[in-house]
C-alpha positions in Angstrom: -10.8 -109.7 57.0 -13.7 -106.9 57.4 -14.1 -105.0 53.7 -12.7 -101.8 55.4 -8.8 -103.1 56.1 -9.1 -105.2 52.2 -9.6 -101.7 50.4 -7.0 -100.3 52.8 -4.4 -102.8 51.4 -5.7 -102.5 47.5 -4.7 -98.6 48.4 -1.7 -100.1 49.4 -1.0 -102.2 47.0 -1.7 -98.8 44.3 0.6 -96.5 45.8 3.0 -99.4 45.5 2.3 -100.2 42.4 2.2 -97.1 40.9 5.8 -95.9 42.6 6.8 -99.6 40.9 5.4 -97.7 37.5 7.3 -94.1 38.2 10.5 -96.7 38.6 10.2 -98.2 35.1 9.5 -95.2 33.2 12.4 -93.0 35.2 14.8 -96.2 33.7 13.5 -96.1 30.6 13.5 -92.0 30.1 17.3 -92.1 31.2 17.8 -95.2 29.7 16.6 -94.2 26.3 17.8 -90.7 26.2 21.5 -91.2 27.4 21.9 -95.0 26.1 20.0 -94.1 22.3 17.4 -95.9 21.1 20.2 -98.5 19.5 21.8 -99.1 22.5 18.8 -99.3 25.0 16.9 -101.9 22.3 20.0 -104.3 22.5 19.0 -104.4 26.0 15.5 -104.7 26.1 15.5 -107.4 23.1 17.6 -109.3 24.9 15.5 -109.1 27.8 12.5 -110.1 26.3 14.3 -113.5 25.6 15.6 -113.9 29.0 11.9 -113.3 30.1 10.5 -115.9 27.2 13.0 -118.3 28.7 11.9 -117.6 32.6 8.3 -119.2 31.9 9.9 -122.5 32.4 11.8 -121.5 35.1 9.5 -120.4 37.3 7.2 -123.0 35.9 4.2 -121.5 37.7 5.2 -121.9 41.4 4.8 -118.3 41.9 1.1 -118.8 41.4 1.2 -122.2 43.3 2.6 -120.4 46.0 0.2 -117.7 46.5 -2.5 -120.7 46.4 -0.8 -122.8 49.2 0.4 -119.9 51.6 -2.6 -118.4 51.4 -4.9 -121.1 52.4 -5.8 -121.8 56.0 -6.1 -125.4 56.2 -2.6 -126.1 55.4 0.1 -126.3 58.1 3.1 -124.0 58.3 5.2 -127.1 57.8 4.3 -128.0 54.8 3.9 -124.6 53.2 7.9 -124.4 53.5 8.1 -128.1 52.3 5.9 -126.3 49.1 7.7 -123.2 49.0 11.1 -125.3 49.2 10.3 -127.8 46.6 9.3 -124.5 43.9 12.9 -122.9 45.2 15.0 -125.8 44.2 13.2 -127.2 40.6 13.2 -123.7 39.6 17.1 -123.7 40.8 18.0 -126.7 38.7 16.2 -125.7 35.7 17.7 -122.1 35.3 21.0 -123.7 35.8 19.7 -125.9 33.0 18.5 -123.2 30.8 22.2 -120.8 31.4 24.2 -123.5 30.0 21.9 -124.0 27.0 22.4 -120.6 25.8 26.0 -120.7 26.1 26.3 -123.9 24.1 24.0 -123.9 21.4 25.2 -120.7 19.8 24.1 -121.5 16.2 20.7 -122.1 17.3 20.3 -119.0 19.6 21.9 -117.1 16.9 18.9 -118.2 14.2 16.5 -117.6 17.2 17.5 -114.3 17.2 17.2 -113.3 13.6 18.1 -109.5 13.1 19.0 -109.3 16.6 21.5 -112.0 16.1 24.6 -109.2 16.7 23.2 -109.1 20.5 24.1 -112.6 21.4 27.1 -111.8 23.5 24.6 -109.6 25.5 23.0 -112.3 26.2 25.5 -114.3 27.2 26.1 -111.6 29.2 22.7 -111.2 31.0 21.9 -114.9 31.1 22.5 -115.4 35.2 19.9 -113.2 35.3 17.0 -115.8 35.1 18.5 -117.7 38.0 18.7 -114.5 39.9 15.4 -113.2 38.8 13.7 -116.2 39.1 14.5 -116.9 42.9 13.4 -113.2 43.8 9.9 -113.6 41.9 9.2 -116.8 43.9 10.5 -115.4 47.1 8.1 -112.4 46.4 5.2 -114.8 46.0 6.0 -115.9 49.3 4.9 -112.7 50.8 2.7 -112.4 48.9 0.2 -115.3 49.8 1.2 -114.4 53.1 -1.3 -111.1 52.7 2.4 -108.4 53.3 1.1 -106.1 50.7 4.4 -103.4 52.2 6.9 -106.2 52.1 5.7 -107.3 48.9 5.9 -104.1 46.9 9.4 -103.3 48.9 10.7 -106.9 47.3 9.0 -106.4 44.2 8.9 -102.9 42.9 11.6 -101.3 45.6 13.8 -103.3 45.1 13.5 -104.5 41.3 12.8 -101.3 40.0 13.8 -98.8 42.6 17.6 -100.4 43.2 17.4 -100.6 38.8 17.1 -97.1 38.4 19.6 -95.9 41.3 22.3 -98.2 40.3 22.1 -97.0 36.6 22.4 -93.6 37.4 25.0 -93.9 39.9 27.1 -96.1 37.4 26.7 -93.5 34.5 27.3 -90.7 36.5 29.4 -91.4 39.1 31.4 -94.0 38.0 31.7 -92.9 34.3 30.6 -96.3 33.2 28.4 -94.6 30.2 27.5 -97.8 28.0 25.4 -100.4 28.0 27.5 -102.5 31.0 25.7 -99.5 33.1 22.0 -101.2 32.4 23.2 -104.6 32.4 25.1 -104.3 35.9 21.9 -102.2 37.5 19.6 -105.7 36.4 22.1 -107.7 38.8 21.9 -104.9 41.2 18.3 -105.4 41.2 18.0 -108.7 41.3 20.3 -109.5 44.1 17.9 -107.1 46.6 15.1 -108.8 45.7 16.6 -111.7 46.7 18.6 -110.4 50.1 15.4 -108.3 51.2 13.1 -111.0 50.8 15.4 -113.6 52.9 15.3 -110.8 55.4 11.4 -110.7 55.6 10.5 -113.9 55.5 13.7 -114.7 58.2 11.0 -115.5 61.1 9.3 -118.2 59.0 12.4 -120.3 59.3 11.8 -120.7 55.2 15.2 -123.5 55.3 14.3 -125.4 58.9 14.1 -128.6 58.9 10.4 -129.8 57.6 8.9 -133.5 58.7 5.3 -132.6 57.6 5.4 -132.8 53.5 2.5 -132.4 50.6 1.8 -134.8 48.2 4.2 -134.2 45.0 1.3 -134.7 43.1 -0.8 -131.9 44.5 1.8 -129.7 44.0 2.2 -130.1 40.3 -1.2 -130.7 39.4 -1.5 -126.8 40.6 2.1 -125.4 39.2 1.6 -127.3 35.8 -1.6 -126.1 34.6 -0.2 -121.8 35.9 2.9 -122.6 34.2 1.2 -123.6 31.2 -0.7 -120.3 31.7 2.0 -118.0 32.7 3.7 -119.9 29.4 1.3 -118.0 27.2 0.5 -115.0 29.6 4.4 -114.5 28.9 4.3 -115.5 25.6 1.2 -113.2 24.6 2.8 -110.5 26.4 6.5 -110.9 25.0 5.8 -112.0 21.5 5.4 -108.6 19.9 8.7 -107.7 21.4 10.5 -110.3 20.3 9.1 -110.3 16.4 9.8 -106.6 16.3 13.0 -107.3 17.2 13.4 -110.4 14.9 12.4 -108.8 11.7 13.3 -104.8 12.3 16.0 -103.6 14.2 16.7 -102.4 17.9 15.6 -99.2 18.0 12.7 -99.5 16.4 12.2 -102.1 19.1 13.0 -99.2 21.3 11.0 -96.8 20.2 7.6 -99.4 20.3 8.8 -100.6 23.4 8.8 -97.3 25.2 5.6 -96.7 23.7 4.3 -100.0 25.2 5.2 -99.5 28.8 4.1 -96.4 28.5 0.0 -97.5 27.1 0.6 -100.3 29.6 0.6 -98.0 32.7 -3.5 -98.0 33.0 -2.9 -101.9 33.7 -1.4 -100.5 37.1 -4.4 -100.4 39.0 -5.4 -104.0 38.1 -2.2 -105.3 38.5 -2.1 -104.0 42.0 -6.2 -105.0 43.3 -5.3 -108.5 41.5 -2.3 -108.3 44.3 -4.6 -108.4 46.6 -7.4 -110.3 45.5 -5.5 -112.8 44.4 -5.2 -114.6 47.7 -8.4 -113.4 48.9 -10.3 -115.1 45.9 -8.8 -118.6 47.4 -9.8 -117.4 50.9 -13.1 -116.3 49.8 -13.9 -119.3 47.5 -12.9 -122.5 49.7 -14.6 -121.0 52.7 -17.8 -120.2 50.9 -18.5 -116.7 51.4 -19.2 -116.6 47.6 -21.1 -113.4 48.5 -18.0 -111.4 49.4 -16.4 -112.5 46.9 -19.0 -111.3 44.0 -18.9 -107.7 46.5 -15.5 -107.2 46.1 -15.3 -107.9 42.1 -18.1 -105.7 41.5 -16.3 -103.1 43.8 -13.0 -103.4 42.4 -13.5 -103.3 38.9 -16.1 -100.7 38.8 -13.0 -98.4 40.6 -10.1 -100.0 38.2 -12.4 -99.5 34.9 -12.6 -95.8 36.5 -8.4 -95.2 36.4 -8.1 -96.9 33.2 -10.3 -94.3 31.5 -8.7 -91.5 33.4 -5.4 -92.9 32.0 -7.0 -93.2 28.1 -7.8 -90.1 27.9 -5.4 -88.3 29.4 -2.5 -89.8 27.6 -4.4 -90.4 24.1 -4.6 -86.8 24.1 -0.8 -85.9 25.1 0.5 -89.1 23.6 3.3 -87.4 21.3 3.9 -84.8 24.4 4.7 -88.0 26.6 6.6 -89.8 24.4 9.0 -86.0 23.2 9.9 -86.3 26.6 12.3 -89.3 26.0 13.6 -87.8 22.8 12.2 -86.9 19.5 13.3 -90.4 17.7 10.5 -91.5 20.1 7.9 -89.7 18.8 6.6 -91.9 16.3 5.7 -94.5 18.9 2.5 -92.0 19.8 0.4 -93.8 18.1 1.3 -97.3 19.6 0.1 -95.8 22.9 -3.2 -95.2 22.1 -3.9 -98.6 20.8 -2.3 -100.4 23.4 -4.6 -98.2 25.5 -7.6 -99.6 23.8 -7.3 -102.6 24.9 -6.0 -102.2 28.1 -9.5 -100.4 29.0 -11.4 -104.1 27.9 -8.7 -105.6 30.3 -9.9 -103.6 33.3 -13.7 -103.4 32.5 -14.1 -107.2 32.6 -11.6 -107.0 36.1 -9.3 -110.3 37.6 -11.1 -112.8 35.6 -8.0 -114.1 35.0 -7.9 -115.1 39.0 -11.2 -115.9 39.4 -10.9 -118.5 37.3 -7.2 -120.0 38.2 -7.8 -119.3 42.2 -11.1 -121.2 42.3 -9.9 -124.8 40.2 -10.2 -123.3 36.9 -7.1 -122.4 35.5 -7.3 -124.6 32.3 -10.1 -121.9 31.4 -6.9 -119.2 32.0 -5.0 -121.4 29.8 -7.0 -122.2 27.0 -7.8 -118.6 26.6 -4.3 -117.2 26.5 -3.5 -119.9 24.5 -6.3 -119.2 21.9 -4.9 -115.3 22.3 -1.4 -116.1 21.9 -2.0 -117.8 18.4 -3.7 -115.2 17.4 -1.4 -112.3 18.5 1.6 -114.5 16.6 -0.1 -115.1 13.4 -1.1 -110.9 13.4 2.0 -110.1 14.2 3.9 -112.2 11.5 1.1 -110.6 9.1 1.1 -106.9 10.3 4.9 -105.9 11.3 6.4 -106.6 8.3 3.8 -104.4 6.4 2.6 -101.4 8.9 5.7 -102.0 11.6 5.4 -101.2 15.1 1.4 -99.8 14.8 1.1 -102.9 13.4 2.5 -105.1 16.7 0.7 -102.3 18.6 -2.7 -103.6 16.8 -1.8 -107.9 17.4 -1.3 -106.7 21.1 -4.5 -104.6 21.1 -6.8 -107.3 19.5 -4.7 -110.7 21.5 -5.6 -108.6 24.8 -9.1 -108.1 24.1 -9.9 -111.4 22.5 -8.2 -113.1 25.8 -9.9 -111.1 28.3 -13.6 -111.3 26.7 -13.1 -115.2 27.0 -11.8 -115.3 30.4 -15.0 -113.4 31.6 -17.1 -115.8 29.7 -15.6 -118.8 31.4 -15.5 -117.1 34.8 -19.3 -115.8 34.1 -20.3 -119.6 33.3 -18.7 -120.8 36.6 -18.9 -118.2 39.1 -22.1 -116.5 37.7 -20.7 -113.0 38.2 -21.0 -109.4 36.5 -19.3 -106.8 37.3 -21.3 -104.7 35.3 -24.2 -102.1 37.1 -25.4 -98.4 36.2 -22.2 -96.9 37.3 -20.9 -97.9 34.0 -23.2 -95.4 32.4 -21.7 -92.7 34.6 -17.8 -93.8 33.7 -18.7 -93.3 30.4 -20.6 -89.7 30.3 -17.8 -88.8 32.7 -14.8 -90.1 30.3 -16.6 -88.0 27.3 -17.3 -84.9 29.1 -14.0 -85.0 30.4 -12.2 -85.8 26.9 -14.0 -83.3 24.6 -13.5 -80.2 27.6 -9.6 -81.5 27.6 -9.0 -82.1 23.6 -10.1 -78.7 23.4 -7.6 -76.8 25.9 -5.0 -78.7 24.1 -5.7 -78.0 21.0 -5.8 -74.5 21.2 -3.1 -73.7 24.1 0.3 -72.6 23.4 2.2 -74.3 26.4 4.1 -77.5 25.2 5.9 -80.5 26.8 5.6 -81.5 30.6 3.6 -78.3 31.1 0.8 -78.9 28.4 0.9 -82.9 30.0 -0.2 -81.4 33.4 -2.7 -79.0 32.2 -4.0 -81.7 30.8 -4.1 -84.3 33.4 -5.5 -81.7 35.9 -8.1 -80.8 33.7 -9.6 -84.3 32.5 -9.1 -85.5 36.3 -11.4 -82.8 37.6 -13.9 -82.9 35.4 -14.0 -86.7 35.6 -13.8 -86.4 39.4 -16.7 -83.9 39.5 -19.1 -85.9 37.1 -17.7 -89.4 39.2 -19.1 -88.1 42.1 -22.3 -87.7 41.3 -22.7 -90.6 38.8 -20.5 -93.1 40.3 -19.3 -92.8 43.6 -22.0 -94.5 46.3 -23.6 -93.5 49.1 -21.4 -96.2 51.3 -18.3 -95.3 49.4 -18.2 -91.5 50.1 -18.6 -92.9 53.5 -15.7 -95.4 53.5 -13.6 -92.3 51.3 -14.4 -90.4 54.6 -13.7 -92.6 57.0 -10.2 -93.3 55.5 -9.2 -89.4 55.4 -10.0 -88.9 58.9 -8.3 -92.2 59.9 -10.9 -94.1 61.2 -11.6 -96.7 58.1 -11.0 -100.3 59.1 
C-alpha cells in the first residue's frame, strides 16, 4: 500500500472519527439538558460498570482479531476458525457475566456504594454487554480487514449515530421523556452494530463451514496478554468514573463526565490514525519494511500532536462557554477540561506507542505500563476526590495518562529504536503560543458570548496556527501530497 492511498484512509478514518465525536457530544447535550444531570449520571454510572465488566468479555479478541485478519500469511480459513472461536468464548462469558449481576445483588449493591439506588438500572442495561460485545468484535473484523468506511459505519454510525436518533425520536415523538428513552436508544445501537456488520462481512462466509483451524494456543497466547491490557486500558480509563460515582453522587458524575468527553475530543485524531496503523504496524513489522514503518510514525504523530494543540487551546480558552452550552449546572466541570486536555497533548506527542509495542510481540510492555498507570490513577483518586472532587479525578486521569504514555514510548523506543520527535516540533509550539495569546486576547475583551464567542474563537486560533504551520511545519513533500489530494489526483 503506496504512502499516498495510507494517508487517504487516516483522512478517512478522521472524518469518521470525528462525525463518531459530533455523535457523542449531540447525546450528551440532549441527554444532559433534557434528562438533568441526576437522571443522565444514573445512566452513565451504570455504564461505566457495564463497560468495567466488558474487559472480560471481550477478553482481548478484538485486538487478536485485528492481528490475525490482518496478516498475510494466514489462510482465509482459518481467520474465520479465529474470528469464530473470539465470537463464541466472548458469547459464553457475557451470558456468564448477565446472570452474575442478577444474582448476587448484595454484592453489586456494595460494589456500587452511593450509586447503590441505580442497581435496577442495571439490571436493566445488563444485555447490553452481550450485545455490545458481539458488535465490537464484529467491528474488529473489518477492521483488520483494512474497510476504514465499513468500519466507522459499524462503529461510530451505527453506535453513536442510531444512539442519538433513537433518543430523540423516543423523547419526542413517542413521549417516552425518562430515562427508558437512553436506555432503549443503547439497545437501538447496539443491535445495528451487530445487523450492519453481518451485512458487510456477508461475502466472507464469517459461519461456513471451516476444516483449516489455528492452534488454540496461538490464539490465546495473543488475546491473553491484550485482554490483560485492554483490562487496565479500561480500567485506567473507567476508574475515575466509577469512584466519582462511588463516593459523590450522580450528577456530579454528570457534570465531570461531560467535562471528560468533552477534554477527551483531542484524542480523536489518534484514535482514528491508530485505526489505521494499527494493522499496518503488523503488515509493516513481519514483512520488514521497518523503514516505512518509522516514516509513517514520524508522519503521523507530527500531524496528530498538531490537532491536539489546536484542540488545547481552543477549548482551554472557551472551556466554561463549551461546557454553558449543556446547562449552567455544568459549568463547574470547566476546569476538568483543561486538565484532561493536559494530558491528552503527552498522549498524542509520543503517538501509537501503545500499537507499536502490542502489534510487533510486545504487548506485555502495553500491559505492564497501564498496569503501573492504573495503580497509580486508583490510589490518586481514592486520595484526591474525596478532598478536591471532580478536579481532583480530573488531575489522577491527567497524571495516570501521562505516566502511561511516557513509559510506553520508552519501551517502544528500547525495541523499535524510534523518535517521533524532529524540528517541526519547534514550529508546533511557536505556532500554539502565537496562536493562544492573539486568541485569549479577543476573548477577553469581546462582548459576544456562547456558541458565537466559541467560533470566533476557533476561527481565530485555527488561522493563525494554520498560517505559522505552514511555514514552520508543513514540508515541502506534504504541501505537495495536500495538493495532490484537493485536485484528486493523490494516491
Amino acid at each position: 500500500m503506496r504512502n499516498g492511498m495510507f494517508f487517504r484512509k487516516i483522512v478517512v478514518a478522521v472524518l469518521g472519527q470525528g462525525i463518531g465525536l459530533l455523535y457523542e457530544f449531540l447525546i450528551m447535550v440532549f441527554a444532559g439538558r433534557l434528562l438533568g444531570a441526576d437522571d443522565y449520571g444514573k445512566v452513565l454510572y451504570v455504564y461505566t460498570l457495564l463497560s468495567i465488566c466488558m474487559i472480560i468479555t471481550k477478553f482481548g479478541f478484538e485486538g487478536c482479531i485485528v492481528s490475525y485478519v490482518a496478516r498475510n500469511d494466514i489462510g482465509p480459513e482459518k481467520k474465520r476458525w479465529i474470528v469464530l472461536l473470539c465470537l463464541g468464548v466472548s458469547l459464553a462469558v457475557s451470558i456468564c457475566m448477565i446472570i452474575l449481576i442478577h444474582v448476587l445483588k448484595p454484592f453489586m449493591i456494595v460494589l456500587m456504594g452511593a450509586g447503590s439506588d441505580n442497581y435496577d438500572v442495571l439490571r436493566t442495561m445488563s444485555p447490553i454487554i452481550v450485545l455490545e460485545t458481539m458488535g465490537i468484535l464484529l467491528s474488529s473484523v473489518i477492521k483488520g480487514r483494512k474497510e476504514t468506511f465499513r468500519y466507522y459505519v459499524v462503529y461510530m454510525h451505527m453506535q453513536y449515530g442510531i444512539r442519538l436518533m433513537s433518543f430523540i425520536i423516543l423523547w419526542y415523538l413517542f413521549g417516552i421523556r425518562n430515562i427508558f428513552s437512553l436506555i432503549i436508544s443503547y439497545y437501538l445501537s447496539c443491535f445495528s452494530m451487530i445487523l450492519v456488520a453481518f451485512i458487510f462481512l456477508r461475502e466472507t462466509h464469517i459461519i461456513s463451514g471451516i476444516k483449516e483451524k489455528e492452534s488454540l494456543h496461538s490464539v490465546f497466547m495473543i488475546s491473553i496478554p491484550l485482554m490483560l491490557s485492554s483490562a487496565i486500558t479500561v480500567l485506567n480509563s473507567q476508574i475515575d468514573q466509577y469512584m466519582i460515582g462511588y463516593y459523590l453522587n450522580n450528577a456530579v458524575l454528570a457534570i465531570y463526565s461531560m467535562a471528560l468527553n468533552i477534554g477527551r475530543v483531542s484524542s480523536f485524531a489518534l484514535i482514528a490514525v491508530n485505526s489505521i496503523f494499527a494493522p499496518t504496524i503488523s503488515e509493516c513489522y513481519y514483512s520488514g519494511m521497518k523503514e516505512r514503518l518509522k516514516n509513517l510514525y514520524i508522519k503521523t504523530t507530527k500531524w496528530v500532536t498538531c490537532f491536539n494543540m489546536l484542540i488545547l487551546g481552543v477549548f482551554s480558552i472557551c472551556s466554561r462557554d463549551i461546557m454553558m452550552l449543556v446547562g449552567e449546572e455544568y459549568s463547574s466541570g470547566a476546569t476538568v477540561i483543561i486538565i484532561i486536555l493536559l494530558g491528552e497533548v503527552v498522549n498524542s506527542s509520543v503517538g501509537a506507542v501503545g500499537y507499536l509495542n502490542s502489534m510487533t510481540g510486545k504487548a506485555v510492555n502495553v500491559f505492564a505500563s497501564n498496569l503501573i498507570a492504573v495503580v497509580m490513577n486508583i490510589i490518586l483518586n481514592m486520595y484526591l476526590i474525596p478532598s478536591y472532587g471532580i478536579a481532583g479525578a480530573a488531575i489522577a486521569s491527567a497524571i495516570s495518562v501521562i505516566t502511561c504514555n511516557l513509559l510506553l514510548f520508552y519501551f517502544m523506543y528500547r525495541h523499535l529504536k524510534m523518535i517521533p520527535f524532529t524540528r517541526n516540533y519547534v514550529g508546533i509550539i511557536v505556532a500554539f503560543l502565537g496562536a493562544f495569546l492573539l486568541t485569549i486576547s479577543i476573548h477577553n475583551f469581546c462582548v459576544l458570548s456562547g456558541v458565537y464567542i466559541i467560533v470566533v474563537c476557533s476561527l481565530v486560533f485555527c488561522f493563525v496556527f494554520g498560517v505559522i504551520a505552514y511555514f514552520l511545519i508543513i514540508e515541502s513533500d506534504e504541501r505537495q501530497y495536500i495538493k495532490r489530494l484537493i485536485s484528486g489526483g493523490a494516491k
